[in-house]
C-alpha positions, -999 to +999 in steps of 0.1 A: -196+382+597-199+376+560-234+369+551-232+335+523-262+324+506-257+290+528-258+308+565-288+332+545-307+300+536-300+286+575-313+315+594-347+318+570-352+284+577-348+287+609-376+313+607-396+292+591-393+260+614-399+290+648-433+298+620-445+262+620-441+259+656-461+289+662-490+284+636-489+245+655-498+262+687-526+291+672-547+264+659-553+252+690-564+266+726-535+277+744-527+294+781-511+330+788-492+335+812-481+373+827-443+382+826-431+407+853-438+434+836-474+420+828-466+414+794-484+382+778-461+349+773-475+318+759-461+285+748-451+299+714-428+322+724-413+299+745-414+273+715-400+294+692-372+310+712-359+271+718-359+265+680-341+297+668-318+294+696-302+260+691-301+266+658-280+302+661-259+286+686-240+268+658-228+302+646-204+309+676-218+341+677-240+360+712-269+358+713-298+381+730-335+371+728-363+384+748-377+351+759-340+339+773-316+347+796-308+384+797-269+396+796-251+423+816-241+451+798-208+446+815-203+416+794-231+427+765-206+459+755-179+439+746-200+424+715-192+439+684-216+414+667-247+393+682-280+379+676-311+398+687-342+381+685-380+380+692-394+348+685-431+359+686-433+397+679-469+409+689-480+381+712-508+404+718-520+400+684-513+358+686-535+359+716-564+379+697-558+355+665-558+383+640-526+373+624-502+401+628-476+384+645-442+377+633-405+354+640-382+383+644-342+373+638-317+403+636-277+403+635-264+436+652-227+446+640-214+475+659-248+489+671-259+488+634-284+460+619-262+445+596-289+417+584-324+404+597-350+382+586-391+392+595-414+360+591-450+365+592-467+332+594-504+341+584-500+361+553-471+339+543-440+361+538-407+362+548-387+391+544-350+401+547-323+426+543-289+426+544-262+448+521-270+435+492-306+443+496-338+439+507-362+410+499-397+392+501-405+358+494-444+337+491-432+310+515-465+292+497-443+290+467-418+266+479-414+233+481-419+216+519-412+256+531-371+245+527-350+273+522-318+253+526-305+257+493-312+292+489-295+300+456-322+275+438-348+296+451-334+333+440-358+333+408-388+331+435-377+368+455-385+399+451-362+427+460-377+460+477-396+484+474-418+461+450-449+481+454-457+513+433-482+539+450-486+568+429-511+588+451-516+590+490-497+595+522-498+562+541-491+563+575-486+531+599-494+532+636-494+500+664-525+483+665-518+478+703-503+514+713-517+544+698-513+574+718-518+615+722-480+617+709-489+597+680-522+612+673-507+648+672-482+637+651-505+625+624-524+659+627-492+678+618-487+655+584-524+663+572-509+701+567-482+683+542-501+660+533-542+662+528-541+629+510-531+614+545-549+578+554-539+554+585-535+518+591-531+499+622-512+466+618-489+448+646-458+432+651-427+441+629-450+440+601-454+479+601-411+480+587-421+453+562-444+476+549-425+506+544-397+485+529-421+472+504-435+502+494-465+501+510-461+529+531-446+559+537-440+562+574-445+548+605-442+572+638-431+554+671-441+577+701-442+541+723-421+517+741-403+493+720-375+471+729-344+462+709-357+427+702-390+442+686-371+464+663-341+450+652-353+429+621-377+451+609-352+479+613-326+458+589-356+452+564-363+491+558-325+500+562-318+479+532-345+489+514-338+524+513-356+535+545-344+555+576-351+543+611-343+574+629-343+588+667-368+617+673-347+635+696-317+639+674-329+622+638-301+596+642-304+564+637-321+537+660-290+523+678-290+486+695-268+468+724-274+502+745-268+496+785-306+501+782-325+478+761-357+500+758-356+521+727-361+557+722-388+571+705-379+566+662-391+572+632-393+549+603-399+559+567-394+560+534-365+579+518-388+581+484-409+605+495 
């Protein structure tokens, strides 16, 4: 699928209207609910899946989201390009209200993210990557958040990496799942790197940071899902960061017969 400025412009909007939705529901007292595999699901995941999937309906294209109906492989392996999307990445850190959630929209084109937008409602930015690059926008700078007409808005984005960190190894970790694998991990890059400091932030944030410049790396020892991954993935990718497999230091792959990821590891390419 050939990404115009016009279907750019509708799929960050679309972002932006799942945002609203979302930020609607935070300010307010909400329920949670338990999914089957006792995972938390409130009202804006649900909210937000509705919005972002009515809207990517009208591109014809498939379209797998965590929060909808889940497709057989049998049928799934015949897509050569779909939709993967999290509405609410890091529900966990909606329900705790400390802002590191984000709308998570990805297009997967033969096992590859080909494009993805990352929204993060709190702080304000949207970010996304496709071929032509990699990009992050002050949603705060627009007028009534309207994306529509993107090209009027191109003197308003910056492309990544936009950051410049001269000293320090920064390395990004889950706020929600930290482990032994992670923890020995980080030990091994203080013998590299003595200058070594760690973050915890959630959500798909952690890729946004890495593409920006941020950070250097982000070690995934944890289960992740396609949907949590996919976006951010496309946002480092085009920003000249790998997203690559432990086990064999290839890259992340998507629409797998399994959905669950393997372990990865996300960095810079600068460093």
């Amino acid at each position: 699928m050939e990404f115009t400025a016009e279907l750019t412009g509708k799929v960050l909007q679309t972002a932006l209207r799942a945002g609203k939705a979302i930020m609607d529901i935070y300010q307010q007292p909400f329920e949670v609910e338990l999914k089957s595999d006792n995972s938390p699901l409130t009202i804006a995941d649900k909210t937000a899946h509705t919005i972002i999937f009515e809207s990517l309906l009208e591109t014809g294209l498939p379209i797998l989201s965590e929060e909808g109906a889940q497709t057989s492989y049998d049928i799934r392996k015949h897509w050569n390009d779909f939709w993967l999307i999290d509405p609410l990445d890091g529900t966990k850190e909606f329900i705790k209200k400390n802002g590191d959630f984000t709308v998570n929209i990805a297009l997967i084109t033969n096992r590859q993210p080909s494009f993805g937008v990352v929204y993060a409602p709190v702080p304000g930015f949207i970010y996304w990557g496709s071929e032509t690059g990699s990009f992050r926008l002050n949603v705060a700078h627009l007028n009534n958040n309207d994306l529509t007409n993107f090209n009027d808005i191109e003197n308003l984005v910056e492309k990544l990496p936009c950051i410049s960190r001269a000293d320090g190894y920064l390395v990004l970790g889950s706020r929600s799942h930290m482990n032994i694998e992670t923890e020995s991990f980080i030990n091994d890059l203080k013998l590299t790197h003595p200058d070594l400091s760690f973050i915890s932030r959630g959500s798909s944030l952690k890729f946004c940071s890495l593409a920006e410049g941020s950070a250097d790396i982000y070690p995934r020892f944890g289960p992740t899902m396609e949907w949590d991954t996919g976006a951010g993935h496309a946002v480092a990718r085009f920003a000249c960061c790998s997203v690559n497999q432990v086990e064999n230091g290839l890259p992340v792959e998507y629409n797998k017969s399994s959905l669950l990821n393997p372990h990865f590891i996300a960095q810079s390419k600068k460093k």
